[in-house]
VOKOL-589373 format. One line per 5 residues: number of its first residue (from 1); their letters; for each residue x, y, z of C-alpha. Coordinates in steps of 0.001 Angstrom, whole numbers, plus 500000, padded with zeros to 6 digits. Example, Ala and Ser with C-alpha at 12.3 -4.5 7.8 and 13.67 -1.06 7.14 Angstrom:
<nodes>
1	AS	512300/495500/507800 ~ 513670/498940/507140
</nodes>
This chain:
<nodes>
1	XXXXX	517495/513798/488441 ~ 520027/515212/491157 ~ 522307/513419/493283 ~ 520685/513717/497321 ~ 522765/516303/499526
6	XXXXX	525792/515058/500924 ~ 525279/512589/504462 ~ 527225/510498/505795 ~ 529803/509008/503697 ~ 529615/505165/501879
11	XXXXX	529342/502492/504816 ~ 527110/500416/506816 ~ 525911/503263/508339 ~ 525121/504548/505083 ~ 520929/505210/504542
16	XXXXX	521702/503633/501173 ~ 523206/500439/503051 ~ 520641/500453/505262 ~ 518273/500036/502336 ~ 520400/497369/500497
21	XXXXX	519844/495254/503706 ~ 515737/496210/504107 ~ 515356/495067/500624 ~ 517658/491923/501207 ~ 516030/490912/504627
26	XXXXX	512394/491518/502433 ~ 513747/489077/499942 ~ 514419/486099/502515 ~ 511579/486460/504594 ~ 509770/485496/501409
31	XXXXX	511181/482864/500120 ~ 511879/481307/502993 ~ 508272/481091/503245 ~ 507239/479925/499766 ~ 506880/482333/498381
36	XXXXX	508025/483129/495025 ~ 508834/486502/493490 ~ 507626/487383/490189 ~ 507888/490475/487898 ~ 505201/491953/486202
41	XXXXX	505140/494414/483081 ~ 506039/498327/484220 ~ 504649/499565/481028 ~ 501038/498812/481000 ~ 497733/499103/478747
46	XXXXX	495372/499531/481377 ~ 496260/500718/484767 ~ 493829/500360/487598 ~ 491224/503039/487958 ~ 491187/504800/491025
51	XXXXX	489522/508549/492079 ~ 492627/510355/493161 ~ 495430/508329/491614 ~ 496473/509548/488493 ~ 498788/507096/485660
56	XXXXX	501711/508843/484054 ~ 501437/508404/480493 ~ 504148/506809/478027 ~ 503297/506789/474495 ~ 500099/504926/473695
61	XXXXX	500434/503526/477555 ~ 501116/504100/481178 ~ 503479/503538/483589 ~ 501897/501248/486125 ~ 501012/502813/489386
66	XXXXX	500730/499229/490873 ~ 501696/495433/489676 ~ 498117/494256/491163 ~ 496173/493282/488358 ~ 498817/491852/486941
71	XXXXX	499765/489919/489910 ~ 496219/488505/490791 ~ 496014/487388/486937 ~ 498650/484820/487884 ~ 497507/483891/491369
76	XXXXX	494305/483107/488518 ~ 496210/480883/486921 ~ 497030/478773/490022 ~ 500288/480666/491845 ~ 499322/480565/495401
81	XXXXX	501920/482792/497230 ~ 503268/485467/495304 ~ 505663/488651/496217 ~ 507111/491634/494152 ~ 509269/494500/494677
86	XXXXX	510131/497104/492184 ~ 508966/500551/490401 ~ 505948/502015/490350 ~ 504748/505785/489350 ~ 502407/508141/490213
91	XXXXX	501923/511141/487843 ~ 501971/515108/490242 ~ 503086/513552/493470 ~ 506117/514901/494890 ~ 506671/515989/498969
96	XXXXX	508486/514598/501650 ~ 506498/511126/501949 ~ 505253/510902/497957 ~ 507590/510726/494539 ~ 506259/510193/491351
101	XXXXX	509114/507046/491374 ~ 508868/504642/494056 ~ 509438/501259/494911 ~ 506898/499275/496165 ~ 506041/495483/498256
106	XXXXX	503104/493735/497162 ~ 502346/490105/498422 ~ 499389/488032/497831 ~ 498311/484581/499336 ~ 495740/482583/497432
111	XXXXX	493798/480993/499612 ~ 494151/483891/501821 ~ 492639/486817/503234 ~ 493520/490336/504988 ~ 493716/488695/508312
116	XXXXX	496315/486772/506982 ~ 498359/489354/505544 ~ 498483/490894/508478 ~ 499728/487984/510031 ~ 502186/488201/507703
121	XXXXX	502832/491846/508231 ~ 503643/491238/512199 ~ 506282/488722/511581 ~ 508036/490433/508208 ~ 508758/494223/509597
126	XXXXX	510314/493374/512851 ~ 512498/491008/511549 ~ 513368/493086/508553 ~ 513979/496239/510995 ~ 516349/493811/512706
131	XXXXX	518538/492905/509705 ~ 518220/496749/508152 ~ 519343/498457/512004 ~ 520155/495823/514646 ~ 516878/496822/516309
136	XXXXX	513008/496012/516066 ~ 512342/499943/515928 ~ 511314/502444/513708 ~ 511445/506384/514342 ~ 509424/508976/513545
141	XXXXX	509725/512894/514622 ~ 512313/511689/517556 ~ 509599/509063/518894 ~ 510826/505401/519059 ~ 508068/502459/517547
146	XXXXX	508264/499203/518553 ~ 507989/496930/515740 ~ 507766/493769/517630 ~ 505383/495134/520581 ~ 501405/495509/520609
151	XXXXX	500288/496801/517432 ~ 496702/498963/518347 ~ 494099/498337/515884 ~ 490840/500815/515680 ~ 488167/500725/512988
156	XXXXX	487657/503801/510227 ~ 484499/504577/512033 ~ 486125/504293/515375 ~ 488443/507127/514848 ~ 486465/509320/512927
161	XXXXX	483832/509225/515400 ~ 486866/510114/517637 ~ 488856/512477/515778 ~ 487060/514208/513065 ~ 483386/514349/514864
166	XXXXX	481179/511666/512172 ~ 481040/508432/510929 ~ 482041/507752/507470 ~ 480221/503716/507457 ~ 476649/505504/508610
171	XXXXX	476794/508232/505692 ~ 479775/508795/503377 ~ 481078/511637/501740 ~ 484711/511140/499562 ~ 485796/514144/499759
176	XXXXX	485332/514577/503199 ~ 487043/511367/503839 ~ 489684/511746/502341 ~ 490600/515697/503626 ~ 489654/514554/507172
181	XXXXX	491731/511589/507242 ~ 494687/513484/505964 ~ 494144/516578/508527 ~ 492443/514921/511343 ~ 492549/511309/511656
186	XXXXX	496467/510459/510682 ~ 497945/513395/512580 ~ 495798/512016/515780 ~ 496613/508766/515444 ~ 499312/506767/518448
191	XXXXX	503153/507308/517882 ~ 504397/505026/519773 ~ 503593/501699/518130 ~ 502128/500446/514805 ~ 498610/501076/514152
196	XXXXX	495836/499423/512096 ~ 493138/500889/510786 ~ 490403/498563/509782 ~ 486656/498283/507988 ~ 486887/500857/505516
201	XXXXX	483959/502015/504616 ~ 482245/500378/501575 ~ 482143/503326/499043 ~ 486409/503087/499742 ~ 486354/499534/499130
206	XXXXX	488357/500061/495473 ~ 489410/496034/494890 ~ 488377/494626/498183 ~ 485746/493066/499057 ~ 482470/493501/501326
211	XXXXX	482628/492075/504989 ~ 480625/489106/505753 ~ 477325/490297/507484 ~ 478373/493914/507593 ~ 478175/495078/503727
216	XXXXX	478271/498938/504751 ~ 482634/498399/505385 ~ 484904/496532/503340 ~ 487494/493495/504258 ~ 490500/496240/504331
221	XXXXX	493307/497203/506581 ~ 496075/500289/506681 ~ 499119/500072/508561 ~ 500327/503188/510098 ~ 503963/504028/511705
226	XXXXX	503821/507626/513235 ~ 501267/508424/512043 ~ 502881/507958/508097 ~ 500792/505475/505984 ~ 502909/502610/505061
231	XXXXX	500449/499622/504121 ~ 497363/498719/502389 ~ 495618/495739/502565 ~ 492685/493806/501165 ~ 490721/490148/501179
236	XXXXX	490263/490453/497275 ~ 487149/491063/495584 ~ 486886/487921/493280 ~ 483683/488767/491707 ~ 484188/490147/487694
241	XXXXX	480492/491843/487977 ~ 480920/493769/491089 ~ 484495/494810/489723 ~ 483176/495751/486713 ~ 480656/497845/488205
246	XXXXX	482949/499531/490271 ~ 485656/500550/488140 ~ 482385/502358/485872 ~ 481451/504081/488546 ~ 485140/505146/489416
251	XXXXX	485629/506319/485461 ~ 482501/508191/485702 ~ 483068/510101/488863 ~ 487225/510655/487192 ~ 485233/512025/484347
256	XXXXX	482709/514196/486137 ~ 486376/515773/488211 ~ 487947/515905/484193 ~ 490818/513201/485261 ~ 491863/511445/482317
261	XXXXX	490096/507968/482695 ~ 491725/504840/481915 ~ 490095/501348/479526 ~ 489132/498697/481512 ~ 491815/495670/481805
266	XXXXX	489450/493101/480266 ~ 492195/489995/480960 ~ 492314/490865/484426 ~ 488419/490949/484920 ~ 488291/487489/483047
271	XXXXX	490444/486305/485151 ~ 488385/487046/488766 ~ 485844/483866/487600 ~ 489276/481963/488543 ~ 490870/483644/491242
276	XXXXX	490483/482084/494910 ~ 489867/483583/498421 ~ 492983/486095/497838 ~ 494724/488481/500643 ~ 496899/491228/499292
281	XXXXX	498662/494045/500468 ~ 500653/496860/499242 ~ 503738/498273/501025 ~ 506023/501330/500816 ~ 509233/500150/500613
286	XXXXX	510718/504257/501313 ~ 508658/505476/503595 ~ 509815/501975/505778 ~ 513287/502545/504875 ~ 513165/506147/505741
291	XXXXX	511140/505226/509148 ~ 513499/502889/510135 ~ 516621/505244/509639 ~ 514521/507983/511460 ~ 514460/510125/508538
296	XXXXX	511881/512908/507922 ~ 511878/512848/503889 ~ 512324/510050/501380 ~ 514875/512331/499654 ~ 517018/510621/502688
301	XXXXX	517046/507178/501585 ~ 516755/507337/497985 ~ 520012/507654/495937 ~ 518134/509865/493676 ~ 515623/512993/493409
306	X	513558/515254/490584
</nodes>
C-alpha cells in the first residue's frame, strides 16, 4: 500500500477531513433515529453468491464482500433497525470508482421495505453533505447535484427501452444487461440531480424480492449521482425456499463461467422462516465521499492505495 499523491495539506479542507465528518454526520443521523450500529464478522465461511462478484480468499475462508447475511440473521432474531459501516472486499476490482478495500453503509429496517429506505435515503445524504461541505451538493465531472432537490426516478425497463433500444423485464439476457447498463444506460443517465432506478428485472433480483402483482421485476432500487452508482436497495426476500433456489442457480451458472463458487450459509437461510417485512440497502461510503469533494477517483479520498 502507497501513501495517495500529495493534495492539499492536513485541515478542514483536507479530503481526509472531509471524510472524518461524512462518516461522523452518517453516525448521528442513525442513532438519532434508533437505530443501532452493529458489527458483523469480516472473515466469513460463506459469503453471498453472486454472478459477477468474486470473494477474496483467506485461508480456509473469505473476506466478506458484504455484512448482509450476517446483518439480516440478527434483524431474525428480533433487532428492528440496524446500521453498519466498515470493510468490505472484492477480489480483481481496482479503477477509479472500484478497490478491492472499501468501506461500505448498510441499513436495514424490520418491518420495512425499499420504499422506506429510500425514504431514508432522501433525508440521510443531504444532511450528511451538509455536515461533510457546508452544502447539500455533490459534484461530478464539474456538474453541481442537488442533494436536497427533486430526485428523478425511471424504471430498468424505462431506460433501456430509452437508451439501449430493448426491454430487459419482457426478455432478459445477463450479459447483455449488465454490458448495456455499464455502456449505455449509466453514461445516459441525468447529471444534474440524484436518480433512481427502479423494478429490476426479476432474473437480477439476487436477495430481493418479487413485486406484488408484477412477478416479471423485483422490489429493488439504485441510486445514481452523475451518473456513478452509489446505492442498492431491496424489500428483502424472506422466503428460505426461493433463496435457496436462487443461490443454486447462481452457483451453477458461477460454475458453468469456472468462478470459484461459494457453500451455502445454512444459518442465514434458517434464519429467513424468522425474518419480517425487511428493507435494506447498501451504500458506498467513497464513491459519496469522493462525489461530494468533486473528486474524479477514490484514490482522492482514501488515505491509502494498492
Amino acid at each position: 500500500m502507497t501513501a495517495r499523491p500529495p493534495g492539499p495539506g492536513p485541515g478542514p479542507a483536507h479530503p481526509f477531513a472531509l471524510r472524518s465528518r461524512l462518516l461522523a454526520a452518517i453516525r448521528g443521523f442513525f442513532t438519532g433515529r434508533g437505530f443501532v450500529e452493529i458489527e458483523t464478522p469480516v472473515r466469513i465461511a460463506a459469503p453471498a453468491l453472486e454472478t459477477h462478484i468474486d470473494a477474496e480468499p483467506s485461508g480456509s475462508r473469505w473476506l466478506r464482500t458484504s455484512p448482509e447475511l450476517h446483518m439480516k440473521r440478527l434483524l431474525a432474531d428480533g433487532w428492528p433497525r440496524l446500521f453498519q459501516m466498515g470493510p468490505c472486499f472484492r477480489r480483481g476490482e481496482r479503477g477509479a470508482l472500484h478497490h478491492p478495500e472499501y468501506t461500505m453503509l448498510e441499513w436495514y429496517r424490520a418491518p420495512g421495505d425499499c420504499g422506506a429506505i429510500l425514504d431514508d435515503a432522501r433525508a440521510l445524504l443531504p444532511e450528511a453533505a451538509r455536515a461533510a461541505t457546508g452544502s447539500p451538493t455533490a459534484r461530478r465531472s464539474g456538474t453541481d447535484i442537488a442533494l436536497d432537490g427533486p430526485w428523478e426516478t425511471m424504471t430498468v425497463a424505462d431506460a433501456f427501452r430509452r437508451w439501449a433500444g430493448w426491454d430487459p423485464v419482457a426478455a432478459f439476457d445477463a450479459d447483455r444487461f449488465d454490458l448495456d447498463l455499464v455502456d449505455r444506460v449509466e453514461p445516459a443517465l441525468p447529471r444534474d440531480r440524484p436518480v433512481v432506478l427502479t423494478d429490476y428485472p426479476a432474473a437480477a433480483a439476487a436477495l430481493a424480492r418479487l413485486k406484488p402483482g408484477d412477478p416479471r421485476v423485483a422490489e429493488r432500487w439504485e441510486l445514481y449521482l452523475g451518473g456513478v452508482e452509489v446505492a442498492n436497495a431491496y424489500s428483502e426476500l424472506t422466503d428460505p425456499v426461493e433463496q435457496r433456489a436462487r443461490f443454486e442457480a447462481c452457483a451453477a451458472d458461477r460454475r458453468a463461467r469456472h468462478r470459484e463458487v461459494y457453500p451455502l450459509d445454512e444459518a442465514f437461510l434458517a434464519s429467513l422462516t424468522r425474518l419480517p417485512p425487511t428493507g435494506g440497502i447498501a451504500l458506498g461510503v467513497d464513491r459519496l465521499a469522493m462525489l461530494l469533494a468533486g473528486a474524479d477517483s477514490l484514490d482522492a479520498v482514501m488515505a491509502f492505495r494498492e
